[in-house]
Every structure is written in structure tokens, then in C-alpha cells.
C-alpha positions in Angstrom: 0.0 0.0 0.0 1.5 3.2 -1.0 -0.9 5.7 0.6 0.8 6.6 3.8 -2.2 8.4 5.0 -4.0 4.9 4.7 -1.3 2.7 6.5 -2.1 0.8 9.8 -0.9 2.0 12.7 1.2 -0.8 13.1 2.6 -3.0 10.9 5.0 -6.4 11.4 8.3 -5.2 11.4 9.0 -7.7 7.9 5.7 -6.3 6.4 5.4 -6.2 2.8 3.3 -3.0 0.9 0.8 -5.5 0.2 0.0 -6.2 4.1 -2.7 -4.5 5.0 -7.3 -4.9 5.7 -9.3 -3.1 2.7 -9.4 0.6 3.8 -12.5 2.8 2.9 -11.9 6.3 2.6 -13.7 8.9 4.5 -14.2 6.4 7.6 -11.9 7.2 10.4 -10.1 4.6 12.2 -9.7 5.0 16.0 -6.9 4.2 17.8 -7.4 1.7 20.9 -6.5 4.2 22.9 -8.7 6.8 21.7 -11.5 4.9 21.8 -11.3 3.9 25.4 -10.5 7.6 26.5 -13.2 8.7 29.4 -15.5 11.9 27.8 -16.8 13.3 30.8 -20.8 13.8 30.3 -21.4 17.6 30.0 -23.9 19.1 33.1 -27.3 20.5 31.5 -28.2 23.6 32.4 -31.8 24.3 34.5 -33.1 25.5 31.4 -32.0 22.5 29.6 -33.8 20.4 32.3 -37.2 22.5 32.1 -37.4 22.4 28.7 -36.4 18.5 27.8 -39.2 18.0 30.9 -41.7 20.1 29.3 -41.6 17.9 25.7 -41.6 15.4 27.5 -38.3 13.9 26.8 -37.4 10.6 28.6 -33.9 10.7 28.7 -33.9 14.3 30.1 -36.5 13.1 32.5 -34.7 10.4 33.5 -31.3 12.3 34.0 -33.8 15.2 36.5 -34.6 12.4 38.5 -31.3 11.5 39.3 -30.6 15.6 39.6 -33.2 15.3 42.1 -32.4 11.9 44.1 -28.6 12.9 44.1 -26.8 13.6 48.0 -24.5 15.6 46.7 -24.9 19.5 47.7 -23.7 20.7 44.5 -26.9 19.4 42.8 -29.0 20.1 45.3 -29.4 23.6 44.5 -30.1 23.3 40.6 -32.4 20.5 41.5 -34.5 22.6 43.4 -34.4 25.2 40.3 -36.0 22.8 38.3 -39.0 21.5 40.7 -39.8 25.3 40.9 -39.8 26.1 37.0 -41.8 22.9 36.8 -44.3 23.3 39.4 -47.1 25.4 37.5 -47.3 22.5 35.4 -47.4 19.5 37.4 -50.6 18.6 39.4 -52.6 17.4 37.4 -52.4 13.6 37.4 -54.2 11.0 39.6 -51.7 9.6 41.5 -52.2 5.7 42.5 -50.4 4.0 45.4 -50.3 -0.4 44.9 -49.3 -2.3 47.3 -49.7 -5.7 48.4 -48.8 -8.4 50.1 -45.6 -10.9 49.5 -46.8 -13.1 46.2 -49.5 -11.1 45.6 -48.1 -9.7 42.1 -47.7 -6.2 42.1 -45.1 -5.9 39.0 -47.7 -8.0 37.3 -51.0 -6.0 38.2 -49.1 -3.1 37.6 -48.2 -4.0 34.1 -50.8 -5.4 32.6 -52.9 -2.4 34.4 -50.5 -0.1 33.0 -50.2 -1.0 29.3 -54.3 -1.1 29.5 -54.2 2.6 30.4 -51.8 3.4 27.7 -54.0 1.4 25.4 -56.6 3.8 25.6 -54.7 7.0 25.3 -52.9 7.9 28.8 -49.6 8.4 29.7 -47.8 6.4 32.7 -45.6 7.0 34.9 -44.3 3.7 37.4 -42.4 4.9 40.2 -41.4 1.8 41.6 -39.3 1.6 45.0 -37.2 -1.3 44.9 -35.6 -2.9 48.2 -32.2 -1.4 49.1 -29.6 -3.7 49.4 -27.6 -3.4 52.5 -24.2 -4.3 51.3 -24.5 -0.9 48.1 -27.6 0.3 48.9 -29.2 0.2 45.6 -32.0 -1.2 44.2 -32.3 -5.3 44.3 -35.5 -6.1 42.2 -35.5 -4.4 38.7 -38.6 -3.2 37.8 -37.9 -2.8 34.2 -36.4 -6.4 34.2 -40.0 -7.3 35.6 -42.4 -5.1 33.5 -40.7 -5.7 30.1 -43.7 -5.4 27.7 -44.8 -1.9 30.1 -41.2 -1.1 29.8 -41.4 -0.8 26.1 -44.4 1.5 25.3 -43.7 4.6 24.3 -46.3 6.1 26.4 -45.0 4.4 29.7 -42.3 5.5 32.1 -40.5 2.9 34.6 -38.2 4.5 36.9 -37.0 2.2 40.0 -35.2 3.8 42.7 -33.9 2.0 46.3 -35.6 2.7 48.9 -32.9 3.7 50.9 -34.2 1.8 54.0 -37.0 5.1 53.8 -40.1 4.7 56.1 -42.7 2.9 53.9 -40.8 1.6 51.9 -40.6 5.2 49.7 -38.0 6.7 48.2 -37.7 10.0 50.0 -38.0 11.9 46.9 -40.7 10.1 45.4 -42.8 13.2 45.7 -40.2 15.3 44.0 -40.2 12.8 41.1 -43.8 12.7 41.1 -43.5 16.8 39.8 -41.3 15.6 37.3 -43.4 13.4 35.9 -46.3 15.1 35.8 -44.4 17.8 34.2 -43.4 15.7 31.8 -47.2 15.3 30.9 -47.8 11.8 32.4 -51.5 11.7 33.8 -51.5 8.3 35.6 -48.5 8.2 38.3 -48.1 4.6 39.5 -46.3 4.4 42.8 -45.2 0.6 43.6 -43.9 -0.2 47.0 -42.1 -2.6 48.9 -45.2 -3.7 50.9 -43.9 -3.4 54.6 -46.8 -3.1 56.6 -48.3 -0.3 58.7 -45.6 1.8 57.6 -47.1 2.5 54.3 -48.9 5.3 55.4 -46.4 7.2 54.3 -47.7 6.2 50.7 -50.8 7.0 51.3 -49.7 10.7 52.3 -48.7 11.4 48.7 -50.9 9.8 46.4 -55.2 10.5 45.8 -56.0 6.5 45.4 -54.5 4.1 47.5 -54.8 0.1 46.1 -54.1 -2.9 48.4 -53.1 -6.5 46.0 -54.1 -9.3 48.5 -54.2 -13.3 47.8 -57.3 -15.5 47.8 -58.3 -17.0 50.7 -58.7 -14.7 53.5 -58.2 -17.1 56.2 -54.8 -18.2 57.0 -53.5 -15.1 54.5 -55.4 -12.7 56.3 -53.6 -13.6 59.7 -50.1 -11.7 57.6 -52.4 -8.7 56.8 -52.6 -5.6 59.3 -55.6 -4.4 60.2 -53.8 -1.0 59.8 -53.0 -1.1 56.0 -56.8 -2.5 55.6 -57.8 0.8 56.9 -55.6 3.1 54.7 -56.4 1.1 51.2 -59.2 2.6 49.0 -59.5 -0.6 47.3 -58.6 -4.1 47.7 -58.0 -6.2 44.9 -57.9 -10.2 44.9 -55.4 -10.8 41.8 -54.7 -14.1 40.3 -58.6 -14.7 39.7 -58.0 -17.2 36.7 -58.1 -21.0 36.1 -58.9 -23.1 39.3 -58.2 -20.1 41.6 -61.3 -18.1 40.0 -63.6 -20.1 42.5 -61.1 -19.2 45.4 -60.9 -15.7 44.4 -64.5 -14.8 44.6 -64.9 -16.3 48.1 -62.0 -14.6 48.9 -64.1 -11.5 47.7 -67.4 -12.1 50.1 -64.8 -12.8 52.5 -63.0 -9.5 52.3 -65.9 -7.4 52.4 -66.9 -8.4 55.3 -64.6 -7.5 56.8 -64.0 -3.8 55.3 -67.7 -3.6 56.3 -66.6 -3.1 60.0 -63.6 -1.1 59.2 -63.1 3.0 59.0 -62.9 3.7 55.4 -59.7 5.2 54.0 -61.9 8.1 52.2 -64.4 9.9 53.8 -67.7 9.6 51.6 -65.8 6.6 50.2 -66.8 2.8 50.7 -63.7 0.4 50.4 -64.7 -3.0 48.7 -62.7 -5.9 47.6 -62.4 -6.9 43.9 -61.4 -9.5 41.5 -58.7 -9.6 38.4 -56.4 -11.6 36.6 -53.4 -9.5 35.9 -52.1 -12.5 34.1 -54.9 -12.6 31.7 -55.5 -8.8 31.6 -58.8 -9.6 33.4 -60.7 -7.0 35.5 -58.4 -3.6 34.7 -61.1 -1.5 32.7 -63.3 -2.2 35.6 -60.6 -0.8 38.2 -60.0 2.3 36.0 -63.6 2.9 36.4 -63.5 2.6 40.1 -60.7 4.8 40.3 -62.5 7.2 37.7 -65.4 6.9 39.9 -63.3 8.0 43.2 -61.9 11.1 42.0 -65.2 12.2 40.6 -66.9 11.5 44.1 -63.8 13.2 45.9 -63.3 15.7 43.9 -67.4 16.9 44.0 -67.3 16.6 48.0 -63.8 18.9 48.5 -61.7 15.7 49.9 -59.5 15.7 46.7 -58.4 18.8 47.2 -58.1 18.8 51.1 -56.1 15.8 50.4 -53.6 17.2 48.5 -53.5 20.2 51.1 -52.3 17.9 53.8 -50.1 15.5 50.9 -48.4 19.3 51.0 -48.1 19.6 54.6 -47.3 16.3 55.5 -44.1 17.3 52.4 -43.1 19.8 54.7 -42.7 18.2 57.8 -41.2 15.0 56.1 -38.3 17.6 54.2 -38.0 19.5 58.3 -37.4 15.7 59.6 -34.8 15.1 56.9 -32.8 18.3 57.0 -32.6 17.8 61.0 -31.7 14.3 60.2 -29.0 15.2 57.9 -27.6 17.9 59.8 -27.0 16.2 62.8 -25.1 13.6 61.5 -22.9 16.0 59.6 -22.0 17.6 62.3 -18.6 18.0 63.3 -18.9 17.0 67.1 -21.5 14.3 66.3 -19.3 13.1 64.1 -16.3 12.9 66.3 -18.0 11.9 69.5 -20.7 9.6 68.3 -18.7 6.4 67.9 -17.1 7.3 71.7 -20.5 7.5 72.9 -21.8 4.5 71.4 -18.6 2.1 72.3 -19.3 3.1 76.0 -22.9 2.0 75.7 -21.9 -0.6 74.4 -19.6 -2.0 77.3 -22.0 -0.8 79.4 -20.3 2.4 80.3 -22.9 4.9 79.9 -26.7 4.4 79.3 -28.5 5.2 75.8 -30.2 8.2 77.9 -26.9 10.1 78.7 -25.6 9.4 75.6 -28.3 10.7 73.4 -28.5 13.7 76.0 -25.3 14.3 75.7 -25.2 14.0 71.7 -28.1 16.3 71.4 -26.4 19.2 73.8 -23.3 18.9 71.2 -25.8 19.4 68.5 -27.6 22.4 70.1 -24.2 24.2 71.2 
């Protein structure tokens, strides 16, 4: 080969002319080297963010979301920017919280539920709060591993985050991503959690609709559901009503209501029932739609919509107040330094929790 400008980069030291791979002209052939180099990702702007939001672009969604999620301070600031540029235009979805007990199929319901409502023209968002693992603290499950067909419709969102060990099983800035979303124009919000128990209240403190997944059989099942999370669920739903189980399911149904009969409804002007579906079979979701349809219509004529999203607001508040003070104290210098010295002498017995939380606190406070 004669073209000098077209020679290999390296050649065998005995190489002929004639040693060479057909070249093409006008492609340009990276080095090893240069194709491994790092290209550090350029930082958008807040404007860049508001606007990719606003057209609803996913990949800009997806990258405010982790704007908004980050620990670091130097994003906190700009992530704040953009929730309050976007706020005039978020609101305006119904928000649904599913939960459900262990086997009960949430990712499924939530799928097949899910492409349904895209099917006849919304837009969903899934937030869904994965376990955090203990050893990284990130998320376990994989939601978009799980909700694959959801996953892929282009007018679905899947965004799992770890729940960080959060109260409730919620990532703490669920809320924050719900603005996004919104924004974003999705007018279904999905929020998926962990199922943990009582503690889920903290779900229902941020969405309008709260759904409970249960199993069939509400006898030796029901003995590993709380009384509590009955009481905050706006719906139940038996899933897995298909094949030899359909039988089950609907005496599961009777069974259910009941019991919700005796029980303080979730909703005021609201009766919680049980229902039937086969997420499997995409069995029974137009009929949930309508209830939720129903629920906002009722809520919404009586006031309690809107005074729920008053005290969602509030309850915002105190929950961002319990996190700063959270955050602060541990960042503190002195609690820093003197919290492992406190805690090895309660440990041997030294000093009792008491003292040493007194004494932490009085650090804190000086």
C-alpha cells in the first residue's frame, strides 16, 4: 500500500506494501486508545432540564430524577431550580399507590394495568421503590427487568429507585419525582412499593387512590395482613382470579368485604370494597379504572381531593423539616467525632442510651 495516510498503525516489522485490511476512505479509524478515553458527560443547564421536561423527553426526565435523588450538595441547589420552574405544570395527574402483600403480584398488576391505560390513550408513569440492598444500597428487584412489555411502550415511564431503608418503603424523593413526571405530561402516576406493613402510610400521604393487591383465601392469609394497611387502602384487589383459583378468588371476595364492612374507610364519603382480576390474563383492569375514575369524581365533588392534596403538601413539609434535621445532625462535626465514643461506651455498658443521646443532642444544640 503506498498511501501513507491509509497505513495501519502498526505493521509487522517484515511487512510487505501488500500487508494491510481493505481501507474505505472517509471512515476514520480509531486508535485503541482513543476509543477507550473517558469523555466526561457535560452538566445541562436548569433550562436544559425544564425544557427536555416540558416535551416530554425521557432521557432528560430520567437524568432530573437523578438531579433530584442525588446527595451531593452541588446538585441540590439546581435540583430545586428545576422542581420550581416545573411546578405550575405539574398537578394534574391522579396519582395511585399499589401495594400488596408478598406473592400477591404487584409488577404484574401493575403491568398489565399499566399497558391497559396506555391502550386507551394515557400516559404512565411507574415509580417503583425497589428494596435497598444493604451491602450498596441500591435497588435489588429491577422493575424494568420485571415489567418488560410496560417497559417498552412509548407512552409508559419505569423509573425504579432503592428505597434507601426510607419509612414505607418510599424513596424520599418520590414526591419530588412525582413533579417531574407530571411535568413531563404523564397523567397516571403509579407508585409501587415494597409492601412493609403499617408503615405504608407514608404512601398514602402522597398519592389520591390508595390500592391494596391481596391473595385468595382470607383465612390463614389474612392472619399476615394488618388491620392497619386495611384501613388506609381505597381498594382491595384479589389478583390471580384465573383458572382453578377463579372459585377461590371470589370467596376470597365475600370474605374480604366483610370485613371492610366493620372497618373505617380510608376516604371519607368513600366505601372500600374488595375486587377480583387476573393481571395474568389482563382480566378486570377497565373495571378498576372505572373505580378509580369513579373515586376522583366522588372526591373531587365533596372537597376531599383537594383537602387531600392540602395535607399530601403539609405532610411534604414536615417530612423535608425531619430530613434536614436528620442530615444535619449527623454532619455535624462534634457528632461526628464523638458519636462512635458515645456509642462504644454503651456498648460495654459504660454509659446508658439516655446520657448518651442527652449528651449528643447538647453537642448538637451548642
Amino acid at each position: 500500500m503506498n498511501d501513507k495516510k491509509h497505513r495501519p498503525e502498526w505493521v509487522p516489522e517484515n511487512a510487505t506494501d501488500g500487508f494491510t485490511t481493505e481501507i474505505v476512505k472517509g471512515k476514520e479509524q480509531n486508535s485503541p486508545a482513543r476509543s477507550r478515553k473517558f469523555v466526561k458527560k457535560k452538566e445541562r443547564s436548569t433550562e436544559e432540564y425544564v425544557q427536555g421536561i416540558r416535551k416530554g423527553d425521557r432521557a432528560i426526565l430520567a437524568q432530573a430524577i437523578t438531579l433530584v435523588e442525588s446527595n451531593a450538595k452541588r446538585h441540590e441547589e439546581q435540583a430545586q431550580a428545576v422542581i420550581n420552574e416545573i411546578l405550575p405544570h405539574a398537578g394534574n395527574s391522579i396519582r395511585i399507590g399499589i401495594t400488596g402483600v408478598p406473592g400477591a403480584g404487584k409488577s404484574t398488576f401493575i403491568e398489565s394495568f399499566g399497558s391497559y391505560l396506555c391502550e386507551v390513550g394515557h400516559r404512565v408513569a411507574v415509580l417503583a421503590v425497589d428494596p435497598s440492598s444493604s451491602i450498596t444500597g441500591g435497588s435489588i428487584l429491577g422493575d424494568k427487568t420485571r415489567m418488560e412489555t410496560l417497559a417498552r411502550n412509548r407512552n409508559a415511564f419505569i423509573r425504579p429507585s432503592p428505597s434507601g431503608g426510607t419509612l414505607g418503603g418510599v424513596n424520599r424523593k418520590t414526591r419530588e419525582t412525582i413533579l417531574l413526571c407530571e411535568a413531563a405530561g404523564f397523567d397516571v402516576i403509579l407508585v409501587e412499593t415494597i409492601g412493609v406493613g403499617q408503615s405504608e402510610v407514608v404512601v398514602r400521604s402522597m398519592v389520591d387512590f390508595f390500592l391494596l393487591l391481596v391473595l385468595t383465601g382470607a383465612g390463614d392469609e389474612l392472619q399476615g395482613l394488618k388491620k392497619g394497611i386495611m384501613e388506609l387502602a381505597d381498594a382491595l384487589l384479589i389478583n390471580k382470579a384465573d383458572g382453578e383459583n377463579k372459585q377461590r378468588a371470589m370467596v376470597a371476595r365475600g370474605e374480604y368485604n366483610r370485613i371492610l364492612h366493620y372497618l373505617q374507610p380510608a376516604t371519607k364519603g368513600w366505601s372500600t370494597k374488595a375486587y377480583t382480576a387476573s393481571a395474568l390474563y389482563h382480566e378486570g383492569m377497565e373495571e378498576m379504572w372505572k373505580i378509580v375514575l369513579r373515586f376522583i369524581e366522588i372526591t373531587k365533588a365533596s372537597g376531599v381531593f383537594s383537602e387531600r392534596r392540602n395535607s399530601q403538601t403539609k405532610a411534604w413539609i414536615n417530612a423535608m423539616i425531619n430530613d434536614y434535621l436528620e442530615t444535619s445532625f449527623y454532619n455535624h462535626p462534634a457528632i461526628k467525632s464523638q458519636l462512635p465514643i458515645l456509642e462504644n461506651k454503651v456498648v460495654k455498658g459504660d454509659l446508658t442510651v439516655t446520657t448518651a443521646v442527652k449528651e449528643l443532642i447538647r453537642l448538637f444544640e451548642a
